[in-house]
Every structure is written in structure tokens, then in C-alpha cells.
MARGU-949949 format. One record per residue (C-alpha): x, y, z negated. Coordinates in steps of 0.02 Angstrom, whole numbers, padded with zeros to 5 digits, always signed. Example, Ala and Ser with C-alpha at 12.3 -4.5 7.8 and 13.67 -1.06 7.14 Angstrom:
! MARGU-949949
+00615-00225-00390
+00684-00053-00357
! end
This chain:
! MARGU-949949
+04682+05546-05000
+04803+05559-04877
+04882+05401-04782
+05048+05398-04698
+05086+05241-04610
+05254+05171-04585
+05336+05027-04486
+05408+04939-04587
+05480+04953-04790
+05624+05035-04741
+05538+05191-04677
+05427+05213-04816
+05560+05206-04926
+05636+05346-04833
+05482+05456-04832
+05452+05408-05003
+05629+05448-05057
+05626+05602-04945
+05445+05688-05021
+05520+05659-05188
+05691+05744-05160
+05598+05890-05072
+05475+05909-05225
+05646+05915-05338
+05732+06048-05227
+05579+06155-05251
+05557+06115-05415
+05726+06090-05494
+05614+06074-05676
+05530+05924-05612
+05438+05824-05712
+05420+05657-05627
+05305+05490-05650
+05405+05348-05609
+05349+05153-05589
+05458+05011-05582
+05445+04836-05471
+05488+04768-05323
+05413+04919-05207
+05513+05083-05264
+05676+05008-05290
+05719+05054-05096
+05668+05222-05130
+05766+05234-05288
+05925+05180-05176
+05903+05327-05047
+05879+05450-05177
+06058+05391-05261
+06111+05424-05066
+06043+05581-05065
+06112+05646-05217
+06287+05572-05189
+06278+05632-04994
+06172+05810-05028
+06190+05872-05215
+06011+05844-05261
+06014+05880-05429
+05932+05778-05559
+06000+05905-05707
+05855+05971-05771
+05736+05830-05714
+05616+05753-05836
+05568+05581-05833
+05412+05462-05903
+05402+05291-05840
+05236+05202-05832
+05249+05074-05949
+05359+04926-06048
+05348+04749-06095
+05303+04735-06267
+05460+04652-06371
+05591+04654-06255
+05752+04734-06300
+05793+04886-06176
+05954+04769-06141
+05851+04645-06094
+05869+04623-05917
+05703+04588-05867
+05645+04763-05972
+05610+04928-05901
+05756+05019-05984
+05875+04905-05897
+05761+04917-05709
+05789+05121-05738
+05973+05108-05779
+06020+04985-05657
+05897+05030-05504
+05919+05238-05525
+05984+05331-05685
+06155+05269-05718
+06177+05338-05533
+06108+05495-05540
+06172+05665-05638
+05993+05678-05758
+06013+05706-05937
+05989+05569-06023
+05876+05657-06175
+05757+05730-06031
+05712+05516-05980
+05554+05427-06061
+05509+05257-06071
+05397+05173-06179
+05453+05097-06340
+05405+04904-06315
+05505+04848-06482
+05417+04992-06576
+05350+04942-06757
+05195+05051-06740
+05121+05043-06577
+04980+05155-06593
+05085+05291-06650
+05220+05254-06512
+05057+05267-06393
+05005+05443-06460
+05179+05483-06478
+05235+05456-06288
+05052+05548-06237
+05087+05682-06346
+05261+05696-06265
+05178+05702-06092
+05077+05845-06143
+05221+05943-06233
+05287+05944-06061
+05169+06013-05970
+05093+05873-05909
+05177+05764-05753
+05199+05857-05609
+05218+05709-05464
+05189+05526-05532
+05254+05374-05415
+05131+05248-05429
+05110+05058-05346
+04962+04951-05361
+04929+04783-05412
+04852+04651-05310
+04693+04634-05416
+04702+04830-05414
+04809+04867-05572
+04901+05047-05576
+05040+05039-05721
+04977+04879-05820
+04804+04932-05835
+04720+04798-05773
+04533+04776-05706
+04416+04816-05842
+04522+04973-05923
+04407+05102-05953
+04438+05272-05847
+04473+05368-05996
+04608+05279-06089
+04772+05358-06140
+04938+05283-06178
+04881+05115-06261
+04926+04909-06276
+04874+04781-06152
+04841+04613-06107
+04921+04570-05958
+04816+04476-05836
+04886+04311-05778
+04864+04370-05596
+05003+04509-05663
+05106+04398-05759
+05114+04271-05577
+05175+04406-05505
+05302+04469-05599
+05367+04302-05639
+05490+04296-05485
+05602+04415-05614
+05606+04291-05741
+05678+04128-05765
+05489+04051-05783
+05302+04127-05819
+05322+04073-05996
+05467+04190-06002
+05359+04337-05953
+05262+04464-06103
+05085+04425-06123
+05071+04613-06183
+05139+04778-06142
+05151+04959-06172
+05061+05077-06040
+05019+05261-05983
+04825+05248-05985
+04720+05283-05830
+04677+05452-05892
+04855+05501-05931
+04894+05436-05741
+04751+05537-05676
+04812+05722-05763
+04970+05721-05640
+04953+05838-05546
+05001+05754-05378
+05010+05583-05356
+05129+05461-05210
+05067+05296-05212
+05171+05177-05102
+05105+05013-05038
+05213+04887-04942
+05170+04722-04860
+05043+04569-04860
+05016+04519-05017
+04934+04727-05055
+04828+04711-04895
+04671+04671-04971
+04698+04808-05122
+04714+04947-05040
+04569+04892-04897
+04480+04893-05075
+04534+05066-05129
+04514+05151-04963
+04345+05061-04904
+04233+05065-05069
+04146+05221-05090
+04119+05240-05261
+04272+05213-05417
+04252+05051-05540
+04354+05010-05700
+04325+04822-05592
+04468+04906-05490
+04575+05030-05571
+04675+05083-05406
+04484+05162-05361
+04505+05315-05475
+04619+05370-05361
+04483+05396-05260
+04447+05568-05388
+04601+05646-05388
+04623+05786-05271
+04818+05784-05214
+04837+05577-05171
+04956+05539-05052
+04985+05346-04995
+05109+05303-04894
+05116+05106-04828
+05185+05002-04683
+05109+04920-04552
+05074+04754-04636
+04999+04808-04785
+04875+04922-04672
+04842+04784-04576
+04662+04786-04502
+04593+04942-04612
+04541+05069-04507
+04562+05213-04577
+04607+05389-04497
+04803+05428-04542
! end
């Protein structure tokens, strides 16, 4: 894994929007992983700056988020279809037929799972997946305890998660005790990965990831650890007494 530490949030965001618009120049077929949350939504805003101020071109693009809340409406404003819209695809020239999220209002989840992993692989597979991590480790929603191998599947959010995502809602009973999420194994077949990690609160996560040796499904972030093109970028605070060479 490579680490690239930053300042502050600011300048990862930069670099983050920056290795992704480089990747898309080179690549004008991308297809791109994207998460959602409080950590990329900088990035997303430089990349709308980038492609108003230097014609990146999002065209020919493809797109699969991570994961959904399960029963939320994609109007909702708390779902992922309205995070994407609002935070980076109403602003941006992609087509909208070449975007993927999970269906979270879907009547048949398993076949919506094995639908959206069958969708992945029709592709060709992800070519650079954006990626944050929980604080007890989670990457998407698959939380501590998801085996390694698992595809696009249903899960149990932790209450940890839930905590932590409350802030977006109007209270924690307001959040989805389930949702909708790219599997660990479907994260792992990308074939390059950008994990971004800003502030405090990730500290002791990614000390975790980049000081245990060996990968646990205790710790999902830790198959990471396995894939050969990682790259992490994170600020200051949230590399805070890990000493690691970067």
C-alpha cells in the first residue's frame, strides 16, 4: 500500500480529486468505484471544478456506487441517489444510463444483488474504486464479521455505523437498520483502489489497517492489506502517531 500524507482535508481532496481526473484523461472509458459520506464530498466538488474549468469529460464514464439504504426512495434525501445527484452527477456531463447504484426499494433483493454483480462483471470489472473506511473498520457497509468472499449482498448495519451516520438524519431512529452493498470480494476485483482517510475520529482504523500484519473479517479495511495497487491518501490528524514510511 502506498500512503500519501496531507495537511489538512483540503489537500487530500485535491490529490484525491486530481488522481481521479488524471486516471479519466487516460482512460476516457473509465469505469469508476465511487463511495458516498462525509469524506469524498470535497473531492467530488473539485472534480465539478475541474470539469467546468478544464473539459474533463465524464461522457463515456461508467459509474457503480458502493452501496444503498435499504427502503429509501432515491428522492429521499438522506439516500444515495440523491448524495450522487446533489454532491457530483447533476454537475458533471456523464450519461446518465452509464451510472449504477444499488436498488434499496427493490422487491427481490437477492436478484438485485446478483443483478448489480453481474453488471460489474459485464463491464469489465471496476477499474479504480474510491473507497473510505469505517471507524470499526467497515469498507462500503460491510461491517466486521463479513466474510472475505462475499459479493453484492444485504446487511445489518452495526449500531457503531448507524451513530455515525446519524448526523444526516433528523434522529438514529430515522436511520436504515439494513442496506444494500458491493461485497468485499466485489471491492477487492478493482483493479486499483484510492482509499481516503481524513481526521480523528479514523485515527485508530487505519493505525489498525496499516500496523496488523495479517487480514481479519474482525476488520474488513485489513483485506486491503492483499490487494496489490492500494493507494491511501490521509491528513495529518488521522495519521497521527502511526509511523509508517510515506
Amino acid at each position: 500500500m502506498k500512503v500519501i500524507e496531507t495537511k489538512q482535508y483540503q489537500e487530500l481532496s485535491q490529490l484525491a480529486s486530481n488522481y481521479i481526473s488524471d486516471k479519466i484523461k487516460k482512460k476516457p472509458n473509465l469505469t469508476l468505484g465511487l463511495a458516498t459520506g462525509g469524506t469524498p464530498k470535497k473531492t467530488y466538488e473539485l472534480l465539478i471544478e475541474d470539469h467546468k474549468n478544464n473539459g474533463t469529460s465524464y461522457n463515456s464514464v461508467t459509474t457503480f456506487n458502493l452501496d444503498e439504504y435499504i427502503g429509501l426512495d432515491p428522492e429521499n434525501a438522506n439516500s444515495y441517489h440523491h448524495y450522487m445527484n446533489q454532491t457530483f452527477f447533476n454537475h458533471i456531463d456523464i450519461n446518465r444510463k452509464n451510472i449504477f447504484i444499488p436498488n434499496g426499494l427493490a422487491l427481490k433483493m437477492e436478484q438485485e444483488c446478483r443483478e448489480y454483480e453481474e453488471k460489474i462483471k459485464f463491464q469489465g470489472g471496476i477499474d479504480l474504486q474510491l473507497l473510505g473506511i469505517g471507524a470499526n473498520g467497515h469498507i462500503g457497509f460491510n461491517e466486521p464479521g463479513t466474510p472475505f468472499l462475499s459479493t453484492t449482498h444485504v446487511i445489518e448495519l452495526a449500531p457503531s455505523t448507524r451513530e455515525a451516520n446519524a448526523r444526516f438524519f433528523d434522529s438514529i431512529h430515522d436511520v436504515p437498520t439494513h442496506a444494500i452493498t458491493m461485497g468485499i470480494a466485489s471491492i477487492i476485483a478493482s483493479k486499483e483502489i484510492l482509499l481516503l482517510v481524513s481526521g480523528e475520529d479514523k485515527n485508530a482504523a487505519l493505525k489498525r489497517l496499516l500496523t496488523e500484519e495479517e487480514p481479519t473479517e474482525d476488520f474488513p479495511a485489513s483485506i486491503l492489506k492483499k490487494h496489490p495497487h492500494v493507494t491511501i491518501i490521509a491528513d495529518k490528524k488521522a495519521l497521527k502517531g502511526i509511523g509508517v514510511m510515506h
